[in-house]
C-alpha positions in Angstrom: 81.2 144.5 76.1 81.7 141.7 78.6 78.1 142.7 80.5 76.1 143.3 77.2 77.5 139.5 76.1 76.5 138.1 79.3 72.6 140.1 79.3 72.3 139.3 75.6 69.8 136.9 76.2 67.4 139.6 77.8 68.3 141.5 75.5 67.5 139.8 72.7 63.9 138.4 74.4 63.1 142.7 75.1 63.8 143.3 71.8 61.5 140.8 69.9 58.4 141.3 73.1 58.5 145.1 72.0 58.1 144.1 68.2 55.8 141.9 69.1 54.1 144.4 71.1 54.0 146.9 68.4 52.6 144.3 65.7 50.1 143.1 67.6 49.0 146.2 69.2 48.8 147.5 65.5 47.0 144.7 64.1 44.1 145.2 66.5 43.7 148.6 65.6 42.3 147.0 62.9 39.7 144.8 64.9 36.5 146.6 66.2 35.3 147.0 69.7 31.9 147.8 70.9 33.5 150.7 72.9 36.1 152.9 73.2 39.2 152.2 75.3 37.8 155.3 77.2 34.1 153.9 77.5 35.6 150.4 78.9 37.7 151.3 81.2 34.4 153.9 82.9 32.3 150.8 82.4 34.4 148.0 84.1 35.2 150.4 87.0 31.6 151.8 87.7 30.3 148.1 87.0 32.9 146.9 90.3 32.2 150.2 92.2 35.2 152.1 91.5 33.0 155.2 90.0 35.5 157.3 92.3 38.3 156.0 89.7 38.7 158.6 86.9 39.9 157.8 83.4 41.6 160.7 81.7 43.9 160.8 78.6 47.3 160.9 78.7 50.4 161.8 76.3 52.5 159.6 74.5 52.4 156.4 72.9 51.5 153.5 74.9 52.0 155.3 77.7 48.9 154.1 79.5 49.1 153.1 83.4 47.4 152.8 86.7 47.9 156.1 89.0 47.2 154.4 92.2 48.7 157.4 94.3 45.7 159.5 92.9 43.4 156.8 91.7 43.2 157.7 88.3 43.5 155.4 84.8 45.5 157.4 82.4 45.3 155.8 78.9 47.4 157.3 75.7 45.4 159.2 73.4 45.0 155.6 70.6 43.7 153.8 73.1 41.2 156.1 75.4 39.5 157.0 71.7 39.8 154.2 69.6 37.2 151.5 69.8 39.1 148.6 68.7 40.6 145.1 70.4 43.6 146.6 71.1 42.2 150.0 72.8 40.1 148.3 74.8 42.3 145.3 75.7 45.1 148.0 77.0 42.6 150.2 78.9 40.9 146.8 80.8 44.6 145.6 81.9 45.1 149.0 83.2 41.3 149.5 85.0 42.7 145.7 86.5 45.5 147.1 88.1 42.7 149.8 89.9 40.3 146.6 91.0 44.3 145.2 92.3 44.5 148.3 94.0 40.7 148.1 95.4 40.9 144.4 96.6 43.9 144.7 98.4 45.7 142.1 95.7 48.5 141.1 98.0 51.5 141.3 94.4 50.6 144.4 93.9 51.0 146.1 97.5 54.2 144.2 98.0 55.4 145.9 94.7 54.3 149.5 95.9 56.0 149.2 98.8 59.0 147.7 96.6 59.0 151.0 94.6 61.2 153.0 96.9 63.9 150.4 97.1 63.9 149.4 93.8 64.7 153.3 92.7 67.1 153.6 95.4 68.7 150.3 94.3 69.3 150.6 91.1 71.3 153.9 91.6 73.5 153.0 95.2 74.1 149.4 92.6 75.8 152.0 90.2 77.5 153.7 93.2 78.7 151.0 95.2 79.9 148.8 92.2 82.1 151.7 91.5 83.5 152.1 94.7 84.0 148.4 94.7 86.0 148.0 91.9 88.1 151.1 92.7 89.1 150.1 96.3 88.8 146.0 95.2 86.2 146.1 98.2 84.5 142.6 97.9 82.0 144.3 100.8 81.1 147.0 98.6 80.2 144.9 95.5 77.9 143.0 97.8 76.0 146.0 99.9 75.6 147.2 96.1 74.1 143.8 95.0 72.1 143.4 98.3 70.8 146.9 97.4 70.2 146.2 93.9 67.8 143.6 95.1 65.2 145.7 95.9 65.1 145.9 92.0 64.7 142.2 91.7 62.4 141.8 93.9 60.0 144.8 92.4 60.5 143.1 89.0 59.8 139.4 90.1 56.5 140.7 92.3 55.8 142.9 89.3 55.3 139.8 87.3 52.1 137.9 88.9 50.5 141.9 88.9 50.9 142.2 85.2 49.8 138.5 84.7 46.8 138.9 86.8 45.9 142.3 85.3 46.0 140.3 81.7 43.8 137.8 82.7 40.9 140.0 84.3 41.3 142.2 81.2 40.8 138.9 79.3 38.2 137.1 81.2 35.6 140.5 81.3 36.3 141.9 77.9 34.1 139.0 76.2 31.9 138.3 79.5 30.6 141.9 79.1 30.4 141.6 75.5 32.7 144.5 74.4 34.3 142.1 72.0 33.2 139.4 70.1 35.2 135.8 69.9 37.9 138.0 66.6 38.2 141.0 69.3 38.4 138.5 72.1 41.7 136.8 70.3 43.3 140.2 69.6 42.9 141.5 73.0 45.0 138.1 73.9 47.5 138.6 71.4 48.5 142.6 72.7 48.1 141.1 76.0 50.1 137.9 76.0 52.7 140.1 73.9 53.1 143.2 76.7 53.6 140.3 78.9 57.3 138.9 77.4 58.5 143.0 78.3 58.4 142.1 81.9 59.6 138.9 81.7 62.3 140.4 79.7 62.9 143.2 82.6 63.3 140.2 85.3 65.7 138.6 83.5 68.0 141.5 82.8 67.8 142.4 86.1 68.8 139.0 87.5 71.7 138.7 85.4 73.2 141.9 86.0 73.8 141.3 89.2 74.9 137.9 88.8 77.1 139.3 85.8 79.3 141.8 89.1 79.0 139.7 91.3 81.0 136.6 89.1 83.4 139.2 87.6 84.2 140.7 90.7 84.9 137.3 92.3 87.1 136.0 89.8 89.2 138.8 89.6 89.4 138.2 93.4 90.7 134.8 92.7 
């Protein structure tokens, strides 16, 4: 009870950027686009050169994401077929993370590279924090929170990728005239929205390992 009282605050932030997310993602369904989420994504990628970069559909809702192991954009069936602000404004964040992957974008390869730590992390935290408590091994506590960093650090480097992806999607959707000034607003909206779930991420992370680490040194004391 203690740890959910002390994350509240991330909590409460995830909780309103995913209805945030949902209500604006479903009010642009209702805006036109000039293309389908498809149709964008093939034409932002072939425009910068990436015509190796396939687009293919994927399941689930909102499921949409950058493969960059297999260079392919995978986009959720709503938005790789709709032609609407909010399909398009998805599947350009997502073709921004492939022209990341193309340019070398320094964020995102210090957050692939974080990937292995941060999965590893999360679970020798778990471990560790266990162990520490048991055997009241300060040393423990801390290897687990060093450990845990790895999360952190993916989610704080995660945060200028996701940002940067938003803006390109931003900037070319109107340059290239798939939207209009309405669509243009829209795509901002979904965007700006999808942007408080990381934030939100960081700051649960952050907390939790300042929530063991105080616990654990007061009951020390």
């Amino acid at each position: 009870m203690g740890y959910l009282i002390f994350v509240l605050p991330a909590i409460i932030l995830m909780m309103w950027a995913q209805h945030r997310v949902k209500s604006t993602f479903a009010r642009g369904m209702q805006v036109p686009a000039r293309m389908s989420g498809a149709a964008t994504a093939r034409h932002i990628l072939d425009t910068n050169g990436l015509s190796h970069v396939d687009v293919v559909e994927t399941a689930g809702m909102l499921s949409d994401h950058y493969d960059p192991s297999h260079r392919v954009v995978r986009l959720s069936h709503d938005v790789y077929h709709g032609r609407t602000a909010s399909s398009v404004g998805i599947a350009a964040h997502e073709v921004g993370h492939a022209l990341q992957h193309a340019n070398h974008y320094a964020p995102l390869v210090i957050r692939n590279a974080a990937v292995p730590a941060a999965q590893f992390g999360g679970t020798a935290f778990t471990a560790l924090l266990i162990a520490g408590f048991l055997f009241n091994s300060l040393q423990l506590v801390l290897l687990g929170a060093i450990l845990y960093g790895g999360v952190v650090i993916f989610q704080l480097v995660n945060l200028p990728v996701e940002f940067d992806a938003s803006n390109r999607a931003k900037r070319m959707l109107p340059e290239m005239g798939i939207v209009d000034a309405e669509g243009s607003a829209a795509v901002r909206s979904v965007l700006n929205a999808a942007a408080w779930t990381y934030v939100a991420a960081t700051l649960q992370s952050i907390l939790t390992i300042a929530y063991y680490l105080l616990i654990f040194t007061s009951r020390r004391d």
